[in-house]
N, C-alpha and C positions, 0 to 999 in steps of 0.2 A: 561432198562434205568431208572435212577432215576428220579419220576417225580419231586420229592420236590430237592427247592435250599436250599444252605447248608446259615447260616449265612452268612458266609464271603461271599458269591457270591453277596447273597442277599446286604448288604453291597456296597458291588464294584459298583453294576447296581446303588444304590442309591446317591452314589458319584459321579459317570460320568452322570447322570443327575441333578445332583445339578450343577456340571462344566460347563455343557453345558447351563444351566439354567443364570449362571453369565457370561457367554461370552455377551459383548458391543461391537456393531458395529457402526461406526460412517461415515454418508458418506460426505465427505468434496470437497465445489465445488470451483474451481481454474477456470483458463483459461491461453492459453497457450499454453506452455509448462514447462518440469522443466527449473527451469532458478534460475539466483542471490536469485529472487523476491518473489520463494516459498522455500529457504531450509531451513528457521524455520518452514514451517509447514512440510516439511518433516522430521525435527530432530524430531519435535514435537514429528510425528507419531512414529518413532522407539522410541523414549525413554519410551512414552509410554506401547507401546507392550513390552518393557525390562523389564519394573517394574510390570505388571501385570503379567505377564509368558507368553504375547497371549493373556488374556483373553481381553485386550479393544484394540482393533483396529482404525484404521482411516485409511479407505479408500477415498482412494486421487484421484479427477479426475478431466482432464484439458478439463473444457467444456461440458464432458459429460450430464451434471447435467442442467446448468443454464448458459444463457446468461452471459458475468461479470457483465451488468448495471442492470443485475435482480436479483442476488445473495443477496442483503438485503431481496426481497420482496420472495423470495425462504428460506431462516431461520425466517423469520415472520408468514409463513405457516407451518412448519415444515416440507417443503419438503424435507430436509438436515439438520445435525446439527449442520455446519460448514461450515463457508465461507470465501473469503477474498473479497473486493470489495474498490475502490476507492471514497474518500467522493466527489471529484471533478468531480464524473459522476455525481451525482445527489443531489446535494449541499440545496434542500427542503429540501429532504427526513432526512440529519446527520446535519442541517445546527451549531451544535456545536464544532462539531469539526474540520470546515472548516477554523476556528481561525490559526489551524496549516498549511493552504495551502497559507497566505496571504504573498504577496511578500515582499523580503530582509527584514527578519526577524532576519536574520544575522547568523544564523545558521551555526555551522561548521564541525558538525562532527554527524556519524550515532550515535554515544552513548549519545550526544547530543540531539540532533532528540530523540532517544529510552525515554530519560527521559520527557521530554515535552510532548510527545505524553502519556504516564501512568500518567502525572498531570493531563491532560486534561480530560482524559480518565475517571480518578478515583473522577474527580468533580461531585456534585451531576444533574449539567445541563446537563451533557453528557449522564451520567446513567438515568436520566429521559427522554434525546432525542432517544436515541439507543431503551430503552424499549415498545415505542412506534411500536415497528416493532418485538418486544419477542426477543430480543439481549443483549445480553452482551459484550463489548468490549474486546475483549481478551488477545490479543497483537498486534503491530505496526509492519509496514514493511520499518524498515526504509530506505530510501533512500536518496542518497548527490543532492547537488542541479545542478538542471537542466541545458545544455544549449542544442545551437539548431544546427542541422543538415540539410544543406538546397542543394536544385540545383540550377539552374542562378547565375548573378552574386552574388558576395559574400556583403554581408550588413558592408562596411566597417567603416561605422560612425552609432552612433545611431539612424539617422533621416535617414536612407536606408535603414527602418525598414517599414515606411510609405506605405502603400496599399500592404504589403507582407501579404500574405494569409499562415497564421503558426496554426501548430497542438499545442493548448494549453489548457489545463485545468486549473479550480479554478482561485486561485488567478494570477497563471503565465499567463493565457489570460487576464487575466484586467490589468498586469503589460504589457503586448504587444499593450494589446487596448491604452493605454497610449501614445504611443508612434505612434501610426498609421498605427498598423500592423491590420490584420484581425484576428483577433482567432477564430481558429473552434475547438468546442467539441467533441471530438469522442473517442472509446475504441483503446487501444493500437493492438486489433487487424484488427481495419480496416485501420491502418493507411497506411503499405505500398501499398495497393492499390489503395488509395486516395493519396498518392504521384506520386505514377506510370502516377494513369490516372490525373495527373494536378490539381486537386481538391486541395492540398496544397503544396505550395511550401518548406515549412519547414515543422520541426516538432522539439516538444521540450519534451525532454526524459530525462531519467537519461542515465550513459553508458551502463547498461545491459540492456537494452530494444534497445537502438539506434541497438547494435548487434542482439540479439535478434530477434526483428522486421525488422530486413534488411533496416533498413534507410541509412545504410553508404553503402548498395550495389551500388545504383547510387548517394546517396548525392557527393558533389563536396564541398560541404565546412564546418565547423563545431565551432560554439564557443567556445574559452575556458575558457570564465573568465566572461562569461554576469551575470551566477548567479542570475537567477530573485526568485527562492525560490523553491519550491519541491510539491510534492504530497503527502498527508496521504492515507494511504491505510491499515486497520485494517483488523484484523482477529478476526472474532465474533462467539458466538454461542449461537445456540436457548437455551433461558433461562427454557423451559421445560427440555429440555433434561438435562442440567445439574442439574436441581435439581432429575432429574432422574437415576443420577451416585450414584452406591455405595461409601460409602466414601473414601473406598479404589482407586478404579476409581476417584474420583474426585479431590482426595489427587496426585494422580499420573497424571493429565493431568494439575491442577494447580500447583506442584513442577516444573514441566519442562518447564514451560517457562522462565526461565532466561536461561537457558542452550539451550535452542532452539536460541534464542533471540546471544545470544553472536557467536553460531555457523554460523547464518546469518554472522552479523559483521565481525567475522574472515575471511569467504567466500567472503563478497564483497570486503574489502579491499585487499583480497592477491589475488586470482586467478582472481577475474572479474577484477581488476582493472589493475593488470599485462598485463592485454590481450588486455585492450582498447588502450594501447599505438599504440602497434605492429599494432591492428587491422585496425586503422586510416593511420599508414604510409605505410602499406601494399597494401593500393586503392588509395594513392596519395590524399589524401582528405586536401585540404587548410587548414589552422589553421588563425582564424580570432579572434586577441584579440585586445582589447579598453582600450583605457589612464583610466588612473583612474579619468580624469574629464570629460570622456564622461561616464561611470560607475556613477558616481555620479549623473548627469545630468539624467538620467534613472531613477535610484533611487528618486532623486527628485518628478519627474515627476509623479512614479507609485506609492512610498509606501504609504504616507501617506495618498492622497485620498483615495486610499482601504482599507486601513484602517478605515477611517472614516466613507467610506459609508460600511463597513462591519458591524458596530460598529451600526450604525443609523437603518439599516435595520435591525439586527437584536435585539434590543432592544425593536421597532414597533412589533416586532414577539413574543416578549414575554421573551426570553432571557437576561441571566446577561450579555450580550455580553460586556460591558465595563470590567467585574470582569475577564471573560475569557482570553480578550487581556492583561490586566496586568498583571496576570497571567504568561504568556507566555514571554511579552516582560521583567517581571521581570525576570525569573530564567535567561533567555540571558544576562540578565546584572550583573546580581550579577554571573555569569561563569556557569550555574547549566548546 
């Protein structure tokens, strides 16, 4: 047997350990399940792995990793390179970009939402808030605005709203506080058994979650037109690790996000939203919608105060929080 390798072999071992040497793995924490709410980070991941050959991955896991309301403080450690997490769990921790959770903002549409969210995103207040925890804002989840799914009787007027104990986040629980409901804060995952065992009577979701989370398995009624405004929910990553990408890697997991971004969009308005119709008239679930001057009267009631004290408090924080909200309510009015 020949003990010497021949170049070329010699060669080959050196190449498949250089391979192996640039292979990136990335572990990315969700919660869940797959759903509407992660198939940009799933396109994410495949596109990625298309354009590398394999060599950068993202593995994807629902929970395995990290709590959802610990997922910022899990890519601040490096425990994960990638996360998604809701600003409206813990509105200290991003309180920049919770500008985008504030109610009837007027918002109409996820491509909408997707731009607003990358203004805000790409402001130097946001980039300075987020970095405070080693993050990078990566892309938005966008979702259409919320209404609510409840048992008892149905909240026929807006003031039927009064001591109803409803699952809210952000700015959509200050827009319910408003009006006299109780808003409780909790992750999309505790919700149906806090509906179950009575803890809230409502709950305020977009439609793939209301499915999702089984709110409509016993809800008995469901709004369709309240519209109190949405959740932001980013996908970030530890700013170590990306500056830790080859360029090539980094070229390929920054190129795909618009095409991840659009594949959402296409997703939620065809299949998930095809399905909420059917899915509501198939369990006999009431449809409960309000004049446009009890709509207004709400609005009233909720926007502008939260606004204002969103605006008040976080100026006292330190924050361009006045620059943010115009910002925002600007591109809504000039169509952006």
């Amino acid at each position: 047997m020949n003990k010497f390798l021949s170049r070329a072999a010699v060669a080959a071992i050196v190449v498949a350990f250089g391979s192996e040497a640039m292979a990136t793995e990335w572990n990315v924490s969700l919660w869940g399940k797959r759903r509407a709410f992660t198939e940009h980070v799933e396109k994410l991941a495949e596109l990625v792995s298309d354009k590398t050959g394999g060599e950068f991955t993202l593995n994807i896991s629902y929970g395995g990793l990290s709590k959802n309301r610990e997922n910022l403080d899990g890519i601040s450690i490096g425990a994960f390179e990638m996360a998604q997490f809701c600003a409206g769990y813990h509105r200290d921790k991003n309180p920049s970009i919770t500008v985008l959770e504030l109610p009837f903002l007027g918002v109409t549409s996820l491509e909408q939402e997707v731009e607003l969210s990358m203004a805000v995103y790409e402001h130097p207040a946001a980039v300075e808030d987020l970095a405070r925890w080693n993050a990078k804002l990566l892309m938005p989840s966008p979702l259409p605005q919320y209404n609510i799914v409840g048992v008892g009787d149905a909240p026929e007027k807006i003031a039927d709203f009064e001591g109803l104990s409803v699952r809210a986040t952000g700015g959509i629980g200050a827009a319910m506080e408003a009006v006299g409901a109780v808003p409780t804060s909790m992750s999309a995952t505790e919700v149906r058994q806090a509906m179950d065992s009575g803890v809230v009577k409502a709950v305020s979701f977009a439609p793939h979650a209301h499915m999702s989370f089984g709110t409509i398995e016993n809800g008995k009624w469901w709004t369709t037109n309240l519209n109190p405004g949405t959740v932001n929910c980013p996908v970030v990553v530890n700013t170590d690790a990306l500056a830790d990408l080859s360029d090539d890697h980094r070229e390929a997991l920054m190129s795909s996000v618009d095409e991840a971004l659009e594949h959402y969009i296409a997703n939620y308005n065809g299949a998930t939203m095809d399905a909420w119709g059917p899915a509501l008239e198939d369990r006999g679930i009431i449809k409960v919608t309000y004049s446009d001057d009890e709509i207004a009267a709400f609005k009233k009631a909720a926007a502008a105060p939260a606004a204002e004290a969103w605006i008040e408090q976080n100026t006292k924080a330190g924050l361009p929080a006045q620059e943010l909200y115009d910002l925002v309510t600007g591109m809504i009015a000039s169509g952006s």
